[in-house]
C-alpha positions in Angstrom: -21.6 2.6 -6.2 -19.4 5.4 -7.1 -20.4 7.3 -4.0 -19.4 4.6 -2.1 -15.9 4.1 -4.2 -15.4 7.7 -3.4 -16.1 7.9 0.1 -15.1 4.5 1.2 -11.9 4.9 -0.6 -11.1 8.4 0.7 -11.3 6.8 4.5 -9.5 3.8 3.5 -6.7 6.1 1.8 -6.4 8.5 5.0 -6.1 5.2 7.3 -3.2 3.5 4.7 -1.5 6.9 4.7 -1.4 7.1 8.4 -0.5 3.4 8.6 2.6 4.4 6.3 3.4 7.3 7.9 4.0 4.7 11.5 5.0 2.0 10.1 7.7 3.7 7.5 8.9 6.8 10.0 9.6 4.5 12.7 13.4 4.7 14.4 14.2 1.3 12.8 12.4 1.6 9.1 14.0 5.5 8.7 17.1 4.4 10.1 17.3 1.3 7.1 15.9 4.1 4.2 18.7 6.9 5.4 21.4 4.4 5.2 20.2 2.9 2.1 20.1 6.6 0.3 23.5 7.5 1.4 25.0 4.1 -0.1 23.0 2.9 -2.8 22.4 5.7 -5.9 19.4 4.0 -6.7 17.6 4.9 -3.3 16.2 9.0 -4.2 16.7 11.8 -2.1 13.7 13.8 -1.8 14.9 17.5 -1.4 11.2 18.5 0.6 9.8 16.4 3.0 6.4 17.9 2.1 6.7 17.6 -1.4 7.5 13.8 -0.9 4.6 13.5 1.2 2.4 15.5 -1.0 3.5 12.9 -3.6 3.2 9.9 -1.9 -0.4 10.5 -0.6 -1.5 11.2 -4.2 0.3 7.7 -5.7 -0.8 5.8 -2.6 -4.9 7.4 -3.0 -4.8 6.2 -6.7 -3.7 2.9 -5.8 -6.4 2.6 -3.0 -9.1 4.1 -5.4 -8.4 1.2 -7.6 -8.6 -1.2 -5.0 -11.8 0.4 -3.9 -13.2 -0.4 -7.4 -12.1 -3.8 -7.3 -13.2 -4.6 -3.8 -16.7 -3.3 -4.2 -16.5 -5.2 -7.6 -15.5 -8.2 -6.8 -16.1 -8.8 -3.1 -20.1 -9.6 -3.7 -19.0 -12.7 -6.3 -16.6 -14.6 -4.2 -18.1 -17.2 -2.7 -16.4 -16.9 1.1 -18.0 -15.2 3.4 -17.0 -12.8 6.0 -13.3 -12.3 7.1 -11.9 -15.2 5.3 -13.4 -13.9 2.0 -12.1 -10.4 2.6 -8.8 -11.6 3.2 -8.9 -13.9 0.2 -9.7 -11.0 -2.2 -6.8 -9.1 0.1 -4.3 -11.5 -0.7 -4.6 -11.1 -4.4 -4.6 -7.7 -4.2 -1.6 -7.3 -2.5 0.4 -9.9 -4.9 -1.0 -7.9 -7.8 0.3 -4.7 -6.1 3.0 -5.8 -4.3 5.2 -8.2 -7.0 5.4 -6.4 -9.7 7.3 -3.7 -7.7 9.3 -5.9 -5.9 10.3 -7.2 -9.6 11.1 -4.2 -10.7 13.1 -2.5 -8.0 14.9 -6.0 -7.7 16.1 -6.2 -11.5 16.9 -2.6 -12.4 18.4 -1.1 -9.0 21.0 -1.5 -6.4 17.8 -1.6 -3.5 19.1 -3.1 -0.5 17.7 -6.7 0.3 16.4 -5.2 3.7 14.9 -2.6 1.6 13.8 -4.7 -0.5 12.2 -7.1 2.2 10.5 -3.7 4.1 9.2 -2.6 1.0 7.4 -6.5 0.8 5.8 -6.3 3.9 4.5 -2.6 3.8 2.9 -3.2 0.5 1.0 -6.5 1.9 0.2 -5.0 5.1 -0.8 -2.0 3.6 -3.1 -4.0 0.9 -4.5 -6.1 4.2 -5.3 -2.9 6.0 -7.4 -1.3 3.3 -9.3 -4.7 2.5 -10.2 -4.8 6.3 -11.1 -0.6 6.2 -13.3 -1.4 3.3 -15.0 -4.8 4.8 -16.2 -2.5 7.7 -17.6 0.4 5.3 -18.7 -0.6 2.1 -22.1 -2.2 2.1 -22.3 -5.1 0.4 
């Protein structure tokens, strides 16, 4: 099992990383952020691009590490098969991962609503993506 966690997680966090890395540093998506961090103080400034990166794959690979955990915990006791099981167990993931953070950066911060609303539907997309990454390589 922890071979699997390990390994299954590490592809799963490369794949979410790159997904990120698309979906965030598209024209539209980098356009909203840059605007956001020049009018709202609550948006940071990263002064290294690599450093933020650096940091952001390290958060994200904890993250997926404990969905790993969870999927290859909890996936064999659901009682839905195949893709509609996988995406059950997604969908709780994601609102355990995504809600809190949305609260969060909602109630303490000036965040943008647009922001706010890409920030939504990154985290659940991202959450769906690894779900799906680990259905195709853990063995269950």
């Amino acid at each position: 099992m922890a071979r699997d966690v390990l390994l299954c997680g590490a592809v799963a966090g490369l794949i979410h990383f790159v997904f990120l890395g698309i979906a965030y540093g598209n024209p539209l998506i980098d356009r909203l952020y840059t605007a956001a961090a020049a009018d709202h103080p609550a948006v940071r400034r990263w002064p290294s691009r690599a450093h933020y990166l650096v940091t952001q794959f390290l958060g994200t690979q904890v993250e997926v590490y404990l969905l790993t955990i969870g999927f290859v915990w909890l996936r064999p006791l659901l009682d839905v098969d195949g893709l509609a099981g996988t995406l059950l167990l997604g969908a709780l993931f994601a609102g355990l991962r995504v809600y809190p953070r949305f609260w969060n950066m909602w109630i303490q911060s000036t965040y943008p609503w647009h922001v706010l609303v890409v920030e939504v539907v990154g985290g659940i997309l991202g959450t769906l993506l690894v779900v799906l990454v680990l259905d195709a390589l853990v063995p269950v």
